[in-house]
DSSP file (Angstrom, degrees, kcal/mol; ACC not computed):
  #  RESIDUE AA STRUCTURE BP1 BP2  ACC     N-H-->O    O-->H-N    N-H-->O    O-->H-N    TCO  KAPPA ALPHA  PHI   PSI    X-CA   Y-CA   Z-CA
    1    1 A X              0   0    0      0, 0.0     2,-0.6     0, 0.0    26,-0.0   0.000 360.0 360.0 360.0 136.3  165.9    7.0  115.1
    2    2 A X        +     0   0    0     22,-0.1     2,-0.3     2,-0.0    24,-0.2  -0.793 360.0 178.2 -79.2 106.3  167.5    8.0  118.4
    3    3 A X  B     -A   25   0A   0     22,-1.1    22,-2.9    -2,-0.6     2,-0.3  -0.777  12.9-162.3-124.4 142.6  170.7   10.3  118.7
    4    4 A X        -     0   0    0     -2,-0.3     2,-0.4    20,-0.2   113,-0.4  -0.976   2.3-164.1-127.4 142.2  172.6   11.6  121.5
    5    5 A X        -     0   0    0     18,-0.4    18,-1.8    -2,-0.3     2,-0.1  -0.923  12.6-160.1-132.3 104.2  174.8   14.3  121.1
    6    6 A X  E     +B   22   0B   0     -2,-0.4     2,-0.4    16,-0.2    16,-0.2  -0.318  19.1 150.5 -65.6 147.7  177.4   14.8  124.0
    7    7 A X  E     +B   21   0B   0     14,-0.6    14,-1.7    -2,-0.1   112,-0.1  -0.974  35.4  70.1-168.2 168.8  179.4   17.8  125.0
    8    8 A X        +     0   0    0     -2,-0.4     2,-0.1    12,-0.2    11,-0.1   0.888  63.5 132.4  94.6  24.8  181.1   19.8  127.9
    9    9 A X        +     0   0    0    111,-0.2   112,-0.3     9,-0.1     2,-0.3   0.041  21.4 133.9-102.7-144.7  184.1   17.3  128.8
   10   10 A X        -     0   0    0    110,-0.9   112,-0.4    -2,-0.1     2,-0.3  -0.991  55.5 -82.2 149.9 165.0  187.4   18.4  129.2
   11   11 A X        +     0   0    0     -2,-0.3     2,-0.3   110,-0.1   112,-0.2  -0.729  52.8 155.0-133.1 142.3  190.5   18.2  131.3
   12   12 A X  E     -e  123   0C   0    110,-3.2   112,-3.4    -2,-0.3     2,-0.2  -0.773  43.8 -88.6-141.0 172.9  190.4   20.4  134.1
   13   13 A X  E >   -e  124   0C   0     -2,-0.3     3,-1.0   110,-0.2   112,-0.2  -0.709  50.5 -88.7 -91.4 147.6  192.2   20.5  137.6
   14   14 A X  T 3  S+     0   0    0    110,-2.7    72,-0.2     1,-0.2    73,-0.2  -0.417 123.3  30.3 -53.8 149.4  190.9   18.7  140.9
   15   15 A X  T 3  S+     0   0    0      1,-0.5    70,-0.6    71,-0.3    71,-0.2  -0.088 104.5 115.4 114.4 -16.7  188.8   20.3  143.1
   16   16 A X    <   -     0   0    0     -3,-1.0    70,-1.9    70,-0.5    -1,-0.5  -0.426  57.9-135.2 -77.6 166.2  187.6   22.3  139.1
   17   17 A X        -     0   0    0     67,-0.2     2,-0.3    68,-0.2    67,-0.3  -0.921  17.6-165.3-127.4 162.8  183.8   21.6  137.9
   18   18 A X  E     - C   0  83B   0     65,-1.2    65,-3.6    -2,-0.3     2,-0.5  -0.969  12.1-149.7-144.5 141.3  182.5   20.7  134.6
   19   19 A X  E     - C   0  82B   0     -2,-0.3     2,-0.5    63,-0.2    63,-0.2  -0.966  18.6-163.6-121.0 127.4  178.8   20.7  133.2
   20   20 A X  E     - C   0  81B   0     61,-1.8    61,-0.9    -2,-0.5     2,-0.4  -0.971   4.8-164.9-102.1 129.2  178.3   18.0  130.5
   21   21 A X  E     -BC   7  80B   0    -14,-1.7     2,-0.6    -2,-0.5   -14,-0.6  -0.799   9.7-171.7-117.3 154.1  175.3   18.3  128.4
   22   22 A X  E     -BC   6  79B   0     57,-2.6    57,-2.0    -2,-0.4     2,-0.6  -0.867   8.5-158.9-143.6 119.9  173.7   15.6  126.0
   23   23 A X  E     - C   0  78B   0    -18,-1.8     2,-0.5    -2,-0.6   -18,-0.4  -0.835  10.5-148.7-103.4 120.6  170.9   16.5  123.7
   24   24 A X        -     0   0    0     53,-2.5     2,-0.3    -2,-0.6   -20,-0.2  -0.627   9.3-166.7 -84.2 124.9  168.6   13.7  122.4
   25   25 A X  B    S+A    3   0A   0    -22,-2.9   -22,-1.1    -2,-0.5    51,-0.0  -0.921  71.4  24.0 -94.0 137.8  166.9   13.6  119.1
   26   26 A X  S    S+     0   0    0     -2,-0.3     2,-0.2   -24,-0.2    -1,-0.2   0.958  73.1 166.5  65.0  49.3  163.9   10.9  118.2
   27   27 A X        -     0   0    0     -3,-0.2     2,-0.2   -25,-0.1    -1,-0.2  -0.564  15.3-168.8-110.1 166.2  163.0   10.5  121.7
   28   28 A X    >   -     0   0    0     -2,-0.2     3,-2.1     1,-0.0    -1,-0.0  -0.858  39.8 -89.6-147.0 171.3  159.7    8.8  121.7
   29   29 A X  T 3  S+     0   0    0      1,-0.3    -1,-0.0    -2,-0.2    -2,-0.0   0.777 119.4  81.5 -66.9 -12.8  157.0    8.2  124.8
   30   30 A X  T 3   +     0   0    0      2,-0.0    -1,-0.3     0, 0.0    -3,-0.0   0.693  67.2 106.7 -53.8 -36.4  158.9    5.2  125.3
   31   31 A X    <   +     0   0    0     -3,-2.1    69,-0.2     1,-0.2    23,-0.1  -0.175  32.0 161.2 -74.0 143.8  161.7    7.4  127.3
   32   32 A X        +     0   0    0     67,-1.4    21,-1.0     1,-0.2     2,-0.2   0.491  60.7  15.1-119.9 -82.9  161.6    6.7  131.0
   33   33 A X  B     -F   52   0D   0     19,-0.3    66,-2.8    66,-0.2    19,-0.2  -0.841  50.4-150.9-121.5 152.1  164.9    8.0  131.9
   34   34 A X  E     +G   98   0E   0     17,-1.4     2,-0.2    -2,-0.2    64,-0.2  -0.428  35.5 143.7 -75.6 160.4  167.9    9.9  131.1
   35   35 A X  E     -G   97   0E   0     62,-0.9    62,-4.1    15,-0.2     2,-0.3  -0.719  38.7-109.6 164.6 159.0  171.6    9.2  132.5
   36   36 A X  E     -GH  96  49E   0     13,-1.3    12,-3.5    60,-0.3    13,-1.6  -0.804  16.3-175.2 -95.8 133.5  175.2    9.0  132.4
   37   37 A X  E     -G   95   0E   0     58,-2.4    58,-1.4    -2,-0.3     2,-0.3  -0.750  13.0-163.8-100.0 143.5  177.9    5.9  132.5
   38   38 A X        -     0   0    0     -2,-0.4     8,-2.4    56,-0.2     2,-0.3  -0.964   1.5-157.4-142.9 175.5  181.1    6.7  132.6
   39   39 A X        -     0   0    0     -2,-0.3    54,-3.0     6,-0.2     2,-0.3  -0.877   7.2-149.9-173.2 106.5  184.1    4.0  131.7
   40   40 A X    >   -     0   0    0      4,-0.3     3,-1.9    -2,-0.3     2,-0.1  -0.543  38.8 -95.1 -67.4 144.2  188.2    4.1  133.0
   41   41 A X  T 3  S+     0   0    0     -2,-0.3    -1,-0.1     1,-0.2     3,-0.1  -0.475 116.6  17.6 -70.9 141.2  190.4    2.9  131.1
   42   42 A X  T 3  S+     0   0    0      1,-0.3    -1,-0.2    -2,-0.1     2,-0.1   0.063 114.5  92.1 102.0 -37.5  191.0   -0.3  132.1
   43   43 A X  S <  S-     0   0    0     -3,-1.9    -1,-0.3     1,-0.1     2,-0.2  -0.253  75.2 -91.7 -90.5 169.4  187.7   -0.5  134.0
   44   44 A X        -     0   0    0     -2,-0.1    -4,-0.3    -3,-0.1     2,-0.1  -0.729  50.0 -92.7 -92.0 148.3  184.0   -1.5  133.6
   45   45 A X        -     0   0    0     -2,-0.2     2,-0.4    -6,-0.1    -6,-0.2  -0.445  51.7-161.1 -81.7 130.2  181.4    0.8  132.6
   46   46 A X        -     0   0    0     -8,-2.4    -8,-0.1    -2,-0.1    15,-0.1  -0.872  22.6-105.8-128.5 116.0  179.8    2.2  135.9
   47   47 A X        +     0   0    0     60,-0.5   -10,-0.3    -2,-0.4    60,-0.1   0.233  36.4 172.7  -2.8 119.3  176.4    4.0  136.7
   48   48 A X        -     0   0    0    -12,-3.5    13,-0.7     1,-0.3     2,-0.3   0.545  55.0 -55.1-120.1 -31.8  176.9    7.8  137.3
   49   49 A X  E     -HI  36  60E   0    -13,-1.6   -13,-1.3    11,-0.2    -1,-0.3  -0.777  43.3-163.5 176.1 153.0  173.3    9.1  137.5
   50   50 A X  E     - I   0  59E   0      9,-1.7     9,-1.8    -2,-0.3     2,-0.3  -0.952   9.9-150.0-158.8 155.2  169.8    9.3  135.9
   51   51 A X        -     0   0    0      7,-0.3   -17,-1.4    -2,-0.2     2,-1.1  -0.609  33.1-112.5-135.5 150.1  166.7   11.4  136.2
   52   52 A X  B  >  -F   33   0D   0      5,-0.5     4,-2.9    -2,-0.3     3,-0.4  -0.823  32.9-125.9 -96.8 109.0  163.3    9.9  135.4
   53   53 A X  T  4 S+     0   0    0     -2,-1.1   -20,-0.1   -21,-1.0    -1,-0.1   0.353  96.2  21.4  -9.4 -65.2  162.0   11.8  132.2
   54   54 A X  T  4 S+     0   0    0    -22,-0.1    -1,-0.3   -23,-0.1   -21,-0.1   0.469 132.4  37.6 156.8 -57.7  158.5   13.1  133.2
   55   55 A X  T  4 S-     0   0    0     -3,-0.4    -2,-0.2     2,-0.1     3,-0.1   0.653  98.6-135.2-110.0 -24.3  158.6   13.1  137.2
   56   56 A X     <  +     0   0    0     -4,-2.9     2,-0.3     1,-0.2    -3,-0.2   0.740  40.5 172.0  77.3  17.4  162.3   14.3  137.0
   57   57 A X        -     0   0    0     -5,-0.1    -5,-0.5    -6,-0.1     2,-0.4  -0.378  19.4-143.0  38.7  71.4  163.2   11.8  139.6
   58   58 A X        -     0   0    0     -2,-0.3     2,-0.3    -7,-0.2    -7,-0.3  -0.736  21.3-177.1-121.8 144.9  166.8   11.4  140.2
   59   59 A X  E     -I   50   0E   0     -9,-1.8    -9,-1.7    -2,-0.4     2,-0.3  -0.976   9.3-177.5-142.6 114.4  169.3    8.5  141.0
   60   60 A X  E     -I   49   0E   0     -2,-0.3     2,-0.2   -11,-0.2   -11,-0.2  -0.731  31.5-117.2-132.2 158.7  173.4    8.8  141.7
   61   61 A X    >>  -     0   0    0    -13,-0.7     4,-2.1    -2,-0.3     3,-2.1  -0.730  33.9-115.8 -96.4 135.7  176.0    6.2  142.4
   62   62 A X  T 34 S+     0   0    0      1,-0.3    -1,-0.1    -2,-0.2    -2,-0.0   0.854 113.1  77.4 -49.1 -41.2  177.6    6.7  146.2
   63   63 A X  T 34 S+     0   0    0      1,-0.2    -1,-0.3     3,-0.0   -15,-0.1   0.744 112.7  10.2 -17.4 -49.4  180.5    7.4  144.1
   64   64 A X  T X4 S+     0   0    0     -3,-2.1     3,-2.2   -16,-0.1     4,-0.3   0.749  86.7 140.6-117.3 -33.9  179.6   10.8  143.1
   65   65 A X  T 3< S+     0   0    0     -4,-2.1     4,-0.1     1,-0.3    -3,-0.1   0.506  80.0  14.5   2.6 110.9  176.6   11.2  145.6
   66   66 A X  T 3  S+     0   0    0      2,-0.5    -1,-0.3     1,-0.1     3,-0.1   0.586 118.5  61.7  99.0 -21.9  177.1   15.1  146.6
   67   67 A X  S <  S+     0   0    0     -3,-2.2    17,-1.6     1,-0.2     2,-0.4   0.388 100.9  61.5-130.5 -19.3  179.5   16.4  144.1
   68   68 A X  E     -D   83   0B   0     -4,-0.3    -2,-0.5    15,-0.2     2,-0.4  -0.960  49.8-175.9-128.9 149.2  176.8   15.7  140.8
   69   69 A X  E     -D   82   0B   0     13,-0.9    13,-4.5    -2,-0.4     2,-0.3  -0.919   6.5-164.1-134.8 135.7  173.6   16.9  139.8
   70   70 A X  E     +D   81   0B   0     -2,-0.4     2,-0.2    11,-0.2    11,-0.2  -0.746  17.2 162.1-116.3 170.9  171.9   15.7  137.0
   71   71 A X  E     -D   80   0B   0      9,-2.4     9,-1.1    -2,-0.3     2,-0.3  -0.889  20.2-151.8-177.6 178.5  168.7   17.7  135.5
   72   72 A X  E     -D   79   0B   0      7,-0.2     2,-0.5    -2,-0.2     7,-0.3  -0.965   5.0-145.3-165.1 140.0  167.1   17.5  132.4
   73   73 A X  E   > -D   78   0B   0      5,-1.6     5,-2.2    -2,-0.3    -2,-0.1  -0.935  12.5-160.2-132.3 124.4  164.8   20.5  130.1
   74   74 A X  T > 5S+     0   0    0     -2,-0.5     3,-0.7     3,-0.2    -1,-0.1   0.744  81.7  67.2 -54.5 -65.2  162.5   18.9  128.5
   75   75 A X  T 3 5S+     0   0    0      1,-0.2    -1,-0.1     2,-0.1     0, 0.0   0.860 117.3  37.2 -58.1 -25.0  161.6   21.5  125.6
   76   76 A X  T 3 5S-     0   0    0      2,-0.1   -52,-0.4   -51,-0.0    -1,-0.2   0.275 100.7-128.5-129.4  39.0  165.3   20.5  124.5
   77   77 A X  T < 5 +     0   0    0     -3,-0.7   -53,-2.5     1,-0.2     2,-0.4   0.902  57.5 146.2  49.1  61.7  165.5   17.4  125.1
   78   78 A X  E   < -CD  23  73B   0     -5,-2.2    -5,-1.6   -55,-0.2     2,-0.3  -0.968  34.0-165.3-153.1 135.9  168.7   17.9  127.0
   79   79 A X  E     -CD  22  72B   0    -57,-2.0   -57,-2.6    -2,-0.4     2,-0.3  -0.720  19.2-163.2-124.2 159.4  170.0   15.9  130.2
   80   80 A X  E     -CD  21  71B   0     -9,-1.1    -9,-2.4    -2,-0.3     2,-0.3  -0.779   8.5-155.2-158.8 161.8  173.2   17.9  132.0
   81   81 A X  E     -CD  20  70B   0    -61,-0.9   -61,-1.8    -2,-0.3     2,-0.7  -0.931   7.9-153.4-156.6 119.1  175.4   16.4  134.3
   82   82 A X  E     -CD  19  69B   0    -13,-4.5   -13,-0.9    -2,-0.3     2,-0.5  -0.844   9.8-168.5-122.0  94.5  177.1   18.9  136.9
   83   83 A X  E     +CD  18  68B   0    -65,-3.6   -65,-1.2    -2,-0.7     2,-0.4  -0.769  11.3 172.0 -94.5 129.6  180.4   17.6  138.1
   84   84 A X        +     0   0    0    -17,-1.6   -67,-0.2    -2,-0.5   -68,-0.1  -0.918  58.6  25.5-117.5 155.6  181.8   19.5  141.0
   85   85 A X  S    S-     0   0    0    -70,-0.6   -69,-0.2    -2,-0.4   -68,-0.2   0.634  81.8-156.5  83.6  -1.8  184.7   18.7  142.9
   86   86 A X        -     0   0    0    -70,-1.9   -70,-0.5   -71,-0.2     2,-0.3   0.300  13.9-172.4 -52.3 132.1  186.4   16.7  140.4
   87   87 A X    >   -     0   0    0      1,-0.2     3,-3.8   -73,-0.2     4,-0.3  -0.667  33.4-117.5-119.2-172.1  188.6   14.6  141.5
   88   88 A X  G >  S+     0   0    0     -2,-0.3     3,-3.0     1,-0.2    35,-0.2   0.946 119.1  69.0 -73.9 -20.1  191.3   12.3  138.8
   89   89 A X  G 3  S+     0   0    0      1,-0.3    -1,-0.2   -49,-0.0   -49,-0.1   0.755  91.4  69.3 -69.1  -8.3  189.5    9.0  140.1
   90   90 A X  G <  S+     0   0    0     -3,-3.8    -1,-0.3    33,-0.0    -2,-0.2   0.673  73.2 119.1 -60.2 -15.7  186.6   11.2  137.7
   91   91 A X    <   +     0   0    0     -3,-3.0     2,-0.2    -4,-0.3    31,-0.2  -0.246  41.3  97.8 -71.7 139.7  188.6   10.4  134.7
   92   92 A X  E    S-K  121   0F   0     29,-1.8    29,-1.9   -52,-0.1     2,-0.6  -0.868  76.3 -77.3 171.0 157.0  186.6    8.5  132.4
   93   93 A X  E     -K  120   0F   0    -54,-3.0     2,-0.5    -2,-0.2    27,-0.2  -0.897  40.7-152.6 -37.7  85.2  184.5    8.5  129.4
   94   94 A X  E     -K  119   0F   0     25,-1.5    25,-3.2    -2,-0.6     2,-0.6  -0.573  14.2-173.9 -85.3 127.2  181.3    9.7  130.2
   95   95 A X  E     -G   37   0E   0    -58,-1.4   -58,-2.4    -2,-0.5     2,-0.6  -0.935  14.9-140.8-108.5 120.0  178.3    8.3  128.0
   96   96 A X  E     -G   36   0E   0     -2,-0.6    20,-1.7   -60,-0.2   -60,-0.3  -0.756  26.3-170.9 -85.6 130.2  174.6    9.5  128.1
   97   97 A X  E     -GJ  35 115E   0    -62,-4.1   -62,-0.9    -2,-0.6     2,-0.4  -0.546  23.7-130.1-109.7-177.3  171.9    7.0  127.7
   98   98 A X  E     -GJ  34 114E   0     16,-2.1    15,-1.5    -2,-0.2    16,-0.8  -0.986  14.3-149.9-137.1 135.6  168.6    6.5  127.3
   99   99 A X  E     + J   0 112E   0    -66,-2.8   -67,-1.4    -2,-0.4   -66,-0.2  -0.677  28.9 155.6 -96.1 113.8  166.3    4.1  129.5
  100  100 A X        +     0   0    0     11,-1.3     2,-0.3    -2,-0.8    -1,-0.2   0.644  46.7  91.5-118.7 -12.8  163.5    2.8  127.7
  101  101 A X  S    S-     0   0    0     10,-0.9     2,-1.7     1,-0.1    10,-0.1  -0.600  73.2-132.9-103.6 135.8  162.8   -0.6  129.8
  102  102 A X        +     0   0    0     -2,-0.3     2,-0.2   -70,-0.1    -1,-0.1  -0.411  57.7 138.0-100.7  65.7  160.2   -0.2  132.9
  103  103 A X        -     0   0    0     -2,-1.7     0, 0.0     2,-0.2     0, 0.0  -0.518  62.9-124.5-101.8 177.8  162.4   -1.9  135.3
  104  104 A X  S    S+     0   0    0     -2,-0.2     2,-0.2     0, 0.0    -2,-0.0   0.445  88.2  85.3-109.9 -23.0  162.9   -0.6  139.1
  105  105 A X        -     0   0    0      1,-0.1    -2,-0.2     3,-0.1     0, 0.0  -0.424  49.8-177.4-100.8 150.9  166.7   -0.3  138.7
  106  106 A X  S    S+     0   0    0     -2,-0.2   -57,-0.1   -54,-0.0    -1,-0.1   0.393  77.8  66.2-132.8  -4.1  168.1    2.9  137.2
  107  107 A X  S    S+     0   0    0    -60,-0.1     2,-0.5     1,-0.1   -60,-0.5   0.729  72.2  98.5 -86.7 -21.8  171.9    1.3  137.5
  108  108 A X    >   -     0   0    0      1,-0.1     3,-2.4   -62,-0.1     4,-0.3  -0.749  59.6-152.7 -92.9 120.3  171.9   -1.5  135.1
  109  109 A X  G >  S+     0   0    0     -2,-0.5     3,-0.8     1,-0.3    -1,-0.1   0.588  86.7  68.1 -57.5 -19.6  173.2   -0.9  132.0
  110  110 A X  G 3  S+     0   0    0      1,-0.2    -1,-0.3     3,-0.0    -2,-0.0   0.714  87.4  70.0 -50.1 -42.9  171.3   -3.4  130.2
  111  111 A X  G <  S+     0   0    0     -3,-2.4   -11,-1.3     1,-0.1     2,-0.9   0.637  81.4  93.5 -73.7   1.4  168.4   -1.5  130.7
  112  112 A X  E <   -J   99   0E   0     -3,-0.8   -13,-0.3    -4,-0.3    -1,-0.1  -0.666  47.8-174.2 -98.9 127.7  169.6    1.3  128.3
  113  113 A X  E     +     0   0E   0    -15,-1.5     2,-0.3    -2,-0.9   -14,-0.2   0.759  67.6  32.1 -56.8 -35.2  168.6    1.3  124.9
  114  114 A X  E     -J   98   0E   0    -16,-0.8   -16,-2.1  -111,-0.0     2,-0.4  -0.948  61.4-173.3-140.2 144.0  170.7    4.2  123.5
  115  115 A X  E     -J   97   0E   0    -18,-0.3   -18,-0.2    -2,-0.3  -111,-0.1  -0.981  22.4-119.2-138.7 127.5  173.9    5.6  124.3
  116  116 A X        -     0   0    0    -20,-1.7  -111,-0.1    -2,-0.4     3,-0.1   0.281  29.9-114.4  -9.0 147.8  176.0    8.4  123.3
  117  117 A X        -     0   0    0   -113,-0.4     2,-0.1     1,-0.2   -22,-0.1   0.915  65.6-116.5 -82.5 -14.0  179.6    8.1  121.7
  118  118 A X        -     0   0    0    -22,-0.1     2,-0.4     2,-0.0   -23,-0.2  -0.317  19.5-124.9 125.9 149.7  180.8    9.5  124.6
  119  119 A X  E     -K   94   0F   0    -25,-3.2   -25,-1.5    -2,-0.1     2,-0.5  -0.998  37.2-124.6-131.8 146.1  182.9   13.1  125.9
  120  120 A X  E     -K   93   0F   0     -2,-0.4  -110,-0.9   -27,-0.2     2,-0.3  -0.969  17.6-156.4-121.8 148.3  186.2   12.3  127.9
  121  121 A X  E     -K   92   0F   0    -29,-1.9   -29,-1.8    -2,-0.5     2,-0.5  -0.866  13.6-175.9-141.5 105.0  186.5   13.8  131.2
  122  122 A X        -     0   0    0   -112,-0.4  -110,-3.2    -2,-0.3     2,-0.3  -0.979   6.2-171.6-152.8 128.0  190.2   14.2  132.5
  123  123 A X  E     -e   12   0C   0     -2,-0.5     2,-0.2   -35,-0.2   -32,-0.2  -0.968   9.1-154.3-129.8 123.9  191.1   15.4  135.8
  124  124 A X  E      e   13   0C   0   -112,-3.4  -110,-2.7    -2,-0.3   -36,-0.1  -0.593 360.0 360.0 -96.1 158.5  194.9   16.2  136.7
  125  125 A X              0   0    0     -2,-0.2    -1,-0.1  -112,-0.2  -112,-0.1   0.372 360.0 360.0-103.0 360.0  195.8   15.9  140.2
């Protein structure tokens, strides 16, 4: 069985940075990619980044494009999420998933199997 275990979120000031980390359990050869969603209140859950398992690969919503870095250690089975810059339009629930479906698209949430319960991410202006 697959578990994700989130941590690192916060509330910090713009312009502060925050490293979220998410350590995976049960990961199976099946795993393609790693990544983050995040989800305002109020809003729809939107693509924040993900890194292709094995080729390390990496893919970011213009949104953040510049201010986060994903990366991922294999030997623990651990994705991090490096927010810099933060600004309050960061505020959100950030969820890590896990991509099991051999699609082309790294944005659609549909292709992730497993998700995180979530860390909330609050940035005061």
């Amino acid at each position: 069985q697959v578990q994700l275990v989130e941590s690192g979120g916060g509330l910090v000031q713009a312009g502060d940075s925050l490293r979220l980390s998410c350590t995976a359990s049960g990961l199976t050869l099946s795993t393609r990619a790693m990544g983050w969603f995040r989800q305002a209140p109020g809003k729809e859950r939107e693509f924040v980044a993900a890194i292709t398992w094995y080729a390390a690969n990496t893919y970011y919503a213009d949104s953040v494009k510049g201010r986060v870095t994903i990366s991922r250690d294999i030997a623990r089975n651990t994705v991090y999420l490096q927010l810099n810059s933060l600004k309050p339009e960061d505020t959100a629930v950030y969820f890590c998933v896990i991509k099991t479906r051999n699609t082309s698209s790294y944005t659609r949430s549909g292709d992730y199997a497993y998700w995180g319960q979530g860390t909330q991410v609050t940035v005061s202006s």
